[in-house]
C-alpha positions as CSV (number, residue, x, y, z in Angstrom):
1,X,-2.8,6.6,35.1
2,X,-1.6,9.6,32.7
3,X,-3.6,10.7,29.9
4,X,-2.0,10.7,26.1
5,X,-4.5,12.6,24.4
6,X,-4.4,13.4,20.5
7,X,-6.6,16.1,20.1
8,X,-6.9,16.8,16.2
9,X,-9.2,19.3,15.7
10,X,-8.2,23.1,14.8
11,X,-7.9,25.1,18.0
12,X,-9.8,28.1,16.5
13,X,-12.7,25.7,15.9
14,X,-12.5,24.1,19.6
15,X,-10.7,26.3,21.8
16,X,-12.0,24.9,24.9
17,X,-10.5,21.5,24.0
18,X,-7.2,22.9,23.9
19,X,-7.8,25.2,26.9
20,X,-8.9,22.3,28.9
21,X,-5.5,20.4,28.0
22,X,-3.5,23.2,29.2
23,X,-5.6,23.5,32.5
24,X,-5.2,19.4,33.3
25,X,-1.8,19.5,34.4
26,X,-0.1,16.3,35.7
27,X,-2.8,14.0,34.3
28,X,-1.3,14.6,31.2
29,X,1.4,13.2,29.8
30,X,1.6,14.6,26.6
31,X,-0.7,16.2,23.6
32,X,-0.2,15.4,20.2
33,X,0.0,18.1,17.7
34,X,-1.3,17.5,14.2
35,X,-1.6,20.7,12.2
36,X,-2.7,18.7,8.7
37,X,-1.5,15.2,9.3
38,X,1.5,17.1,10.2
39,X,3.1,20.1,10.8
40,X,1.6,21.2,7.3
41,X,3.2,23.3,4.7
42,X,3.5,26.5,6.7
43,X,3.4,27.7,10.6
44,X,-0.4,27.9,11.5
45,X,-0.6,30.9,14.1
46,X,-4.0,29.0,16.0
47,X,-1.4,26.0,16.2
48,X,1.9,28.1,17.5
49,X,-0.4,29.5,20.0
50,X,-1.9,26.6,21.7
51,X,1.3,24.8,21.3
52,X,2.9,27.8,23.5
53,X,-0.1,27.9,26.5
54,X,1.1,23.9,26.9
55,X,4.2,24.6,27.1
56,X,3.5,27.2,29.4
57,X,1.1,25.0,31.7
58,X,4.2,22.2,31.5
59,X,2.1,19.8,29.2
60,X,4.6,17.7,26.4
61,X,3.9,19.3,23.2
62,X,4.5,15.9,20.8
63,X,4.6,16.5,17.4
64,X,2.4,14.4,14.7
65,X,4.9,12.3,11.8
66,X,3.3,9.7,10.0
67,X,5.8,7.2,8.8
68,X,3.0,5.3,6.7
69,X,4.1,1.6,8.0
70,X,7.4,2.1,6.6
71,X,6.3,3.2,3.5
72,X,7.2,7.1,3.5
73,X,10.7,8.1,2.5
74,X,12.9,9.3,5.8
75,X,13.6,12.5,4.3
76,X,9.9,13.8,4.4
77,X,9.6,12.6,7.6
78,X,12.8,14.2,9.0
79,X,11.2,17.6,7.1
80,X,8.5,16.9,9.5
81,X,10.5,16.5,12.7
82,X,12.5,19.8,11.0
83,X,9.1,21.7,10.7
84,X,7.4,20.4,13.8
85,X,10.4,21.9,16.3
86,X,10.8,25.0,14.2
87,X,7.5,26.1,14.0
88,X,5.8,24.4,17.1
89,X,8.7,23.9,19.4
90,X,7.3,20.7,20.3
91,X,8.8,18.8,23.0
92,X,8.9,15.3,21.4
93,X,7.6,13.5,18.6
94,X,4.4,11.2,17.9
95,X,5.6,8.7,15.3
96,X,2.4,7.0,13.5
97,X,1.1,3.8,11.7
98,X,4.9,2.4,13.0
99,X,5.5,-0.8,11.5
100,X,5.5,-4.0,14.0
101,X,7.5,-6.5,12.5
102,X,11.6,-6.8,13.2
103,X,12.4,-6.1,9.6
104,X,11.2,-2.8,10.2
105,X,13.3,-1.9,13.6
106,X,16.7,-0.7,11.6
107,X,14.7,2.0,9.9
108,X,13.3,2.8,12.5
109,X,15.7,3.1,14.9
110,X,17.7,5.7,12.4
111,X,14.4,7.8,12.7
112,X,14.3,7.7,16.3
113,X,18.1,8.5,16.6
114,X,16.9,11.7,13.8
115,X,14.4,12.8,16.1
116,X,16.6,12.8,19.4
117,X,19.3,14.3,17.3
118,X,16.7,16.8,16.6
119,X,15.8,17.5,20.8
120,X,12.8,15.3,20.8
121,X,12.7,14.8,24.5
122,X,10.1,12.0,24.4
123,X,9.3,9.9,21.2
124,X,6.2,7.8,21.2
125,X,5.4,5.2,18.7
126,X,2.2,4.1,17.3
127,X,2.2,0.6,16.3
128,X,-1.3,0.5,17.3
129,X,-0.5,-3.6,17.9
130,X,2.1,-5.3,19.8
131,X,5.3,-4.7,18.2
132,X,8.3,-6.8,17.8
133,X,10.3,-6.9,21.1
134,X,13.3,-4.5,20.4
135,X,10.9,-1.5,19.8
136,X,11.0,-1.0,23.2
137,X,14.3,0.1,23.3
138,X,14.2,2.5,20.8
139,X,11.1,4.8,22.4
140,X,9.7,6.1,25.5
141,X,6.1,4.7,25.3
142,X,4.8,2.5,23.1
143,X,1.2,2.5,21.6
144,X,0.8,-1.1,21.4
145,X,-3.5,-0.6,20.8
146,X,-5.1,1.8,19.1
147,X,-8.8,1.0,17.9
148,X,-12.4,0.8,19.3
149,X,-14.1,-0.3,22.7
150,X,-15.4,-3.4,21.2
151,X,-12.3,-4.9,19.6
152,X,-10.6,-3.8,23.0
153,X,-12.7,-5.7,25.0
154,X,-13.2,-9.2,23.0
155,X,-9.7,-9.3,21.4
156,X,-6.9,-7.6,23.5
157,X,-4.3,-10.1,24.1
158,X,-0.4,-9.4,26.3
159,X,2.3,-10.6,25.2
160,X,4.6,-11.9,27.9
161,X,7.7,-9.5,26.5
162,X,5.4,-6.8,28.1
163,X,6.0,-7.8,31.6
164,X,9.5,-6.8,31.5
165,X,9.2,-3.2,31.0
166,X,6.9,-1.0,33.3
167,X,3.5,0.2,32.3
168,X,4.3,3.7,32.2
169,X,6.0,2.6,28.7
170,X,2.9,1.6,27.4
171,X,-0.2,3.4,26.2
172,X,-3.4,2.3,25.0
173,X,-5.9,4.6,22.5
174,X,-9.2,3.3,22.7
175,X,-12.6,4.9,21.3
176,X,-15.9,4.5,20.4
177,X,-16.0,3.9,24.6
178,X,-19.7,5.1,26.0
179,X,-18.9,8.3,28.6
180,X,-20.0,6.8,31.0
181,X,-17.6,3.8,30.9
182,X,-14.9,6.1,30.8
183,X,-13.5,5.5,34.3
184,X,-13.5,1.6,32.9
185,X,-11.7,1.7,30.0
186,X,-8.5,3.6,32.2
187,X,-8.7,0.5,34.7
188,X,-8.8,-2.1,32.1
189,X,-6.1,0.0,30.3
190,X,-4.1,-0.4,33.8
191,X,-5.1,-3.9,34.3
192,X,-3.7,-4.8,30.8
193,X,-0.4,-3.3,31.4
194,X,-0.6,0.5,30.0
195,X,-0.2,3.1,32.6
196,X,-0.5,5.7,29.7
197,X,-3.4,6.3,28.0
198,X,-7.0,8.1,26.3
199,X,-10.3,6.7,26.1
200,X,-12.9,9.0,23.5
201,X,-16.5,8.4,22.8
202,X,-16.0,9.6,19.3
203,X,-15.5,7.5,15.9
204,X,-13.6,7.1,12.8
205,X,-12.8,9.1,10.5
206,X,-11.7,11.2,13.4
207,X,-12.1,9.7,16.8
208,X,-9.8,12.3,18.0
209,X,-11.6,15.2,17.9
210,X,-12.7,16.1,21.2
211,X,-11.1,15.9,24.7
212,X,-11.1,12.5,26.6
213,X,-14.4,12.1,29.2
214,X,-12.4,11.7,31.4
215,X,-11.0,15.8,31.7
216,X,-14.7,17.2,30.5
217,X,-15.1,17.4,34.2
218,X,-12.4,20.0,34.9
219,X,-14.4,21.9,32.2
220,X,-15.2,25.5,33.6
């Protein structure tokens, strides 16, 4: 089990949390970087220089692009990819609210085909549901739940498509999970097929603000 944590609070106001993601090594398979649901409109310094210690501890830097279910016009989101490499040299790219349904994959395949074009080494998509099938071939992992404990636990069904890829393509984000259930969440998360994923104690509007549980022990 590999952690894919996105951590989206300024590093000035929460330095340890990014220090901690530099300091986890292997057990992370990637941080996403979201400087204003973004890369913003201009290089943030605090940013460039957490960005750089990941690099530096070999963490993926992946940088944030929302593509707002389809809705968001490719050429601001190819600014992003653009802005995110030049200013961040991110590693890879964190697409968001990805649309699911096959209507959606041609668009979205001429994104992904931007982004590599662009260097991203890994691209991860955040459909947040079980997409359509062919998705699969387009990215590296695939987000295929993002929302709380509860819902995880009552509702979470597999499709059978999943079974033909390995679980190190597929990631679950869970929050709202109780610390101390932590450990729980990453075996149910393994159970249900991801081999890639983050489990955070925290809530909307942000339940990304704070390190997973699951690190706060390599805390020094």
């Amino acid at each position: 089990m590999t952690l894919l944590v996105p951590l989206y609070v300024h590093p000035a106001r929460d330095p340890d949390a990014w220090r901690l993601l530099a300091a986890a090594g292997d057990r992370v398979y990637g941080v996403v970087l979201n400087a204003a649901d973004g890369p913003g409109t201009a290089p943030d310094p605090a940013f460039v220089s957490a960005a750089r210690a990941l690099r530096a501890a070999g963490t993926r830097v992946l940088g944030y692009v929302d593509l707002d279910y389809g809705v968001r016009p490719g050429s601001a989101v190819i600014r992003d990819l653009d802005r995110h490499r030049e200013w961040y040299d991110t590693d890879g790219c964190f697409f968001d609210q990805v649309p699911a349904d096959r209507s959606a994959l041609p668009g979205c395949r001429r994104l992904v085909r931007a982004a590599r074009q662009r260097g991203a080494g890994t691209v991860v998509l955040n459909h947040g549901v079980h997409p359509a099938p062919g998705y699969a071939r387009l990215a590296d992992v695939l987000v295929t739940f993002e929302g709380p404990w509860t819902v995880y636990l009552s509702s979470f069904t597999r499709p059978r498509w999943t079974a033909r890829h390995p679980p190190e393509r597929f990631c679950h984000l869970v929050y709202e999970v109780p610390p101390a259930l932590a450990a729980i969440a990453a075996r149910a998360a393994e159970e249900r097929g991801a081999a890639v994923s983050c489990a955070v104690a925290e809530s909307l509007p942000n339940p990304w603000s704070a390190p997973p549980p699951a690190l706060l022990g390599d805390m020094p």
